[in-house]
C-alpha positions as CSV (number, residue, x, y, z in Angstrom):
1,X,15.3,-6.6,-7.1
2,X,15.5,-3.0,-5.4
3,X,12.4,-0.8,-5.1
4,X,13.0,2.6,-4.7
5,X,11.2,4.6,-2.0
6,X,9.0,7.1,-2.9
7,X,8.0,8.4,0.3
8,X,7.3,12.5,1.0
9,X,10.5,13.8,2.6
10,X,8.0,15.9,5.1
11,X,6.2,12.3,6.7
12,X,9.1,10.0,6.2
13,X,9.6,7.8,9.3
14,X,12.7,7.9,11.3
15,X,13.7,4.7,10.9
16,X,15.9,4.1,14.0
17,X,12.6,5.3,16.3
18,X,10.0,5.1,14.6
19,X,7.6,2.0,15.0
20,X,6.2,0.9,11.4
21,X,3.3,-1.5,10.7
22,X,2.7,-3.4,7.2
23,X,-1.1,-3.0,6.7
24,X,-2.8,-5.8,4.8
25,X,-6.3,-5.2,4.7
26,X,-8.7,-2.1,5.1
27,X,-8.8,-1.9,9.0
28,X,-5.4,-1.4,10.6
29,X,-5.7,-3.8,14.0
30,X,-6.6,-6.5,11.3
31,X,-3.5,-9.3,11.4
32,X,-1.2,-6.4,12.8
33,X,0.6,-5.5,16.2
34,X,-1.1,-2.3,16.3
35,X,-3.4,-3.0,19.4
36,X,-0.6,-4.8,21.1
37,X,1.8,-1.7,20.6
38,X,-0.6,0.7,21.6
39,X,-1.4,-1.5,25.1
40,X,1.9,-1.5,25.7
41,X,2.3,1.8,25.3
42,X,-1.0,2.7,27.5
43,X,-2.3,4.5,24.2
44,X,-6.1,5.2,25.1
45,X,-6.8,7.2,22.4
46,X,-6.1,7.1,18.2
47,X,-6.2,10.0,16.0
48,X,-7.6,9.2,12.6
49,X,-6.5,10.5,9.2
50,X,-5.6,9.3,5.7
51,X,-7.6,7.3,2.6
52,X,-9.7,6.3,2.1
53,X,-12.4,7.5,4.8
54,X,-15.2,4.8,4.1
55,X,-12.5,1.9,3.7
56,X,-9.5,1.9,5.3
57,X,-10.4,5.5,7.7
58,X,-14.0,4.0,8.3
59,X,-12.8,0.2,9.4
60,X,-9.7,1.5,11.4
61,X,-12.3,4.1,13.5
62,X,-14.9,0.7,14.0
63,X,-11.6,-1.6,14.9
64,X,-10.3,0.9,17.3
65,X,-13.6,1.8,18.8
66,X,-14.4,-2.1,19.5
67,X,-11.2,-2.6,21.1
68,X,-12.0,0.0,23.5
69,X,-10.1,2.8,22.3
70,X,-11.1,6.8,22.4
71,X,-11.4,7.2,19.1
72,X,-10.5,11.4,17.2
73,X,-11.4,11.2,13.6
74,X,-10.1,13.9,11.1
75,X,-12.8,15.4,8.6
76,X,-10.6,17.4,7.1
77,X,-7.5,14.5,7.2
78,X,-9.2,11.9,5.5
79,X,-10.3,11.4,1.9
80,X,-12.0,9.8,-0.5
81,X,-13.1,9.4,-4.6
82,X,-16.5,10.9,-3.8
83,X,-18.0,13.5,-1.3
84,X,-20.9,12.2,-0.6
85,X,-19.4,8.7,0.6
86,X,-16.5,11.1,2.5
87,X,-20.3,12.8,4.5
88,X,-22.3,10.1,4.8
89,X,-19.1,8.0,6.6
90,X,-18.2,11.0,8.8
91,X,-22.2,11.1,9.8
92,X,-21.9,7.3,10.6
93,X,-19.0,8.1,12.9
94,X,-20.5,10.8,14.8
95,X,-23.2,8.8,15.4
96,X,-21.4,6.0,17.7
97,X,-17.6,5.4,16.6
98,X,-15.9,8.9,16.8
99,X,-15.5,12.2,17.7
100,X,-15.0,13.8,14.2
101,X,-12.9,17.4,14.0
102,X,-11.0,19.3,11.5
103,X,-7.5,19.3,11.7
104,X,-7.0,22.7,13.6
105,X,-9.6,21.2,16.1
106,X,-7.3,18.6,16.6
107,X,-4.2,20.4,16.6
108,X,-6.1,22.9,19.5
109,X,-7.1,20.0,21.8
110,X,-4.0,18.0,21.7
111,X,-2.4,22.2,22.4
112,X,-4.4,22.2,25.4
113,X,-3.5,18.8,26.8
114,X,0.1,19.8,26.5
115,X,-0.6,22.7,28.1
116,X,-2.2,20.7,31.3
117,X,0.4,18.3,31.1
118,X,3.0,21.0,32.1
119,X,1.3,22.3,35.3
């Protein structure tokens, strides 16, 4: 049987570099490479977004955190089916798993790390 992909033109993986993980439960690291990539890679740090933030956002932040990891989470990058779940998980984070920014905080602190890099 063939399955069409329906993936957004604008965040479809390049296929030939691009390093692609099948998640199978809420938290990312669970029963995946992803910690072993990232080691190998000497990623220290993992940025955050998608849905849902308290499932699969929430668990990923907790997995990361507990494997040692620096851990960005977007508030403005993440989603979920009800606001008041989408606060009370962000004030969970802030609290002892994550630094939580918006999006242009992000995109401003990863600009400035660039910036240093090229000194």
């Amino acid at each position: 049987m063939f399955v069409k992909e329906s993936i957004d033109q604008t965040i479809k993986p390049n296929y030939e570099k691009d390093i692609l993980i099948a998640k199978t439960s809420y938290g990312a690291f669970t029963n995946t490479p992803l910690d072993y990539i990232l080691k190998n890679l000497s990623i220290d740090t993992v940025i955050i977004c998608g849905t849902m933030t308290n499932y699969c956002c929430g668990t990923t932040a907790r997995e990361a955190h507990a494997r040692g990891y620096k851990v960005v989470f977007g508030s403005d990058i993440t989603s979920t089916d009800d606001p008041e779940l989408h606060e009370a998980e962000l004030k969970t984070l802030r609290r002892g798993f994550a630094l939580v920014l918006t999006k242009d905080q992000i995109i401003e602190a990863l600009k400035r790390i660039g910036e240093f890099a090229e000194k």
